[in-house]
N, C-alpha and C positions, 0 to 999 in steps of 0.2 A: 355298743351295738355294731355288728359287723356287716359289712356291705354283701355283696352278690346273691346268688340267685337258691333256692332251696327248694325239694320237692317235700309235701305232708305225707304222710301215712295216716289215714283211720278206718279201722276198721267198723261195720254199724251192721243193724240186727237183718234189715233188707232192702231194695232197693229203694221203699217208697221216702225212707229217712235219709239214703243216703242223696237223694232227689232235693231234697225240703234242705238239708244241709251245702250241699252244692251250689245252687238257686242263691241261697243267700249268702254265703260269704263269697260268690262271685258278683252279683248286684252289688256288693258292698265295697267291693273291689280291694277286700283283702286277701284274693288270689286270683290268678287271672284266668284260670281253667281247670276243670276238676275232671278227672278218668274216674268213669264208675262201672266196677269191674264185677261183676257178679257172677256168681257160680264157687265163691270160696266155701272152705270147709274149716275151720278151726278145729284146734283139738288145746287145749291147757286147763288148768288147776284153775278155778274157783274159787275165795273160801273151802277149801283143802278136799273139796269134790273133784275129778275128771269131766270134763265136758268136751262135746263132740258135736260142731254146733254148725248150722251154714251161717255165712255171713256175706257181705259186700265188700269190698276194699274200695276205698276214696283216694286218689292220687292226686291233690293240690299242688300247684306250680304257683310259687310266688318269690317274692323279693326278700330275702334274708332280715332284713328291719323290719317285716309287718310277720315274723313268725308268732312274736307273744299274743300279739293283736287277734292272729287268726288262731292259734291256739286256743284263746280263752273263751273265741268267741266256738269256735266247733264243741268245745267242754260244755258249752252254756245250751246248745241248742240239742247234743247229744243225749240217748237216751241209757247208755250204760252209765253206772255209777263212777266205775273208772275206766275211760273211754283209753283207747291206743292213740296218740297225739306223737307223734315221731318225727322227728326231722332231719335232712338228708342234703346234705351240700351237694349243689350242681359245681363241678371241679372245673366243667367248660362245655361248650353247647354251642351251636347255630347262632351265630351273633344275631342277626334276624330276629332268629325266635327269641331269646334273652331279651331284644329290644321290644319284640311285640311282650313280653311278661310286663316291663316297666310299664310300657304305655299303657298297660291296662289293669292295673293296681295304684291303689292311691300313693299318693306321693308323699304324704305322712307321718308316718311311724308313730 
């Protein structure tokens, strides 16, 4: 398991899931803050349809050891069958802000 700091990507159908998804893996404190960016538009293949869809983006800031945790748990609560779950190393950032991430995600993996 590798240490520092990671942002999530998910994508979800509208705001009010991406609200419900948010809420709780922040309460849960397996991210410490979530960006809910609405107004997306997708566009990809299906089951070998095109689709052209609006969506939400979910932007999770958390601790690189709680990504499987928050992973399984955003799969669990999501409502696509195969949801976008992405992860993206933070390379370096605002010491500050990296120490507000720790203090406010659990400390357990």
């Amino acid at each position: 398991m590798k240490d520092g700091y990671v942002m999530v990507f998910s994508t979800v159908a509208d705001g009010g899931q991406a609200a419900d998804i948010a809420r709780a893996v922040v309460g849960e404190g397996l991210a410490a803050c979530c960006n809910i960016v609405p107004g997306l538009r997708s566009v990809y293949k299906w089951k070998g349809e095109l689709c052209d869809a609006p969506e939400v983006l979910c932007i999770f800031k958390t601790r690189a050891p709680l990504f499987e945790r928050l992973r399984d748990r955003i799969r669990e609560l999501h409502g696509y069958e195969v949801p976008e779950v992405v992860s993206v190393d933070i390379t370096d950032g605002l010491v500050d802000y990296l120490d507000w991430i720790k203090a406010n995600t659990v400390t357990d993996p």
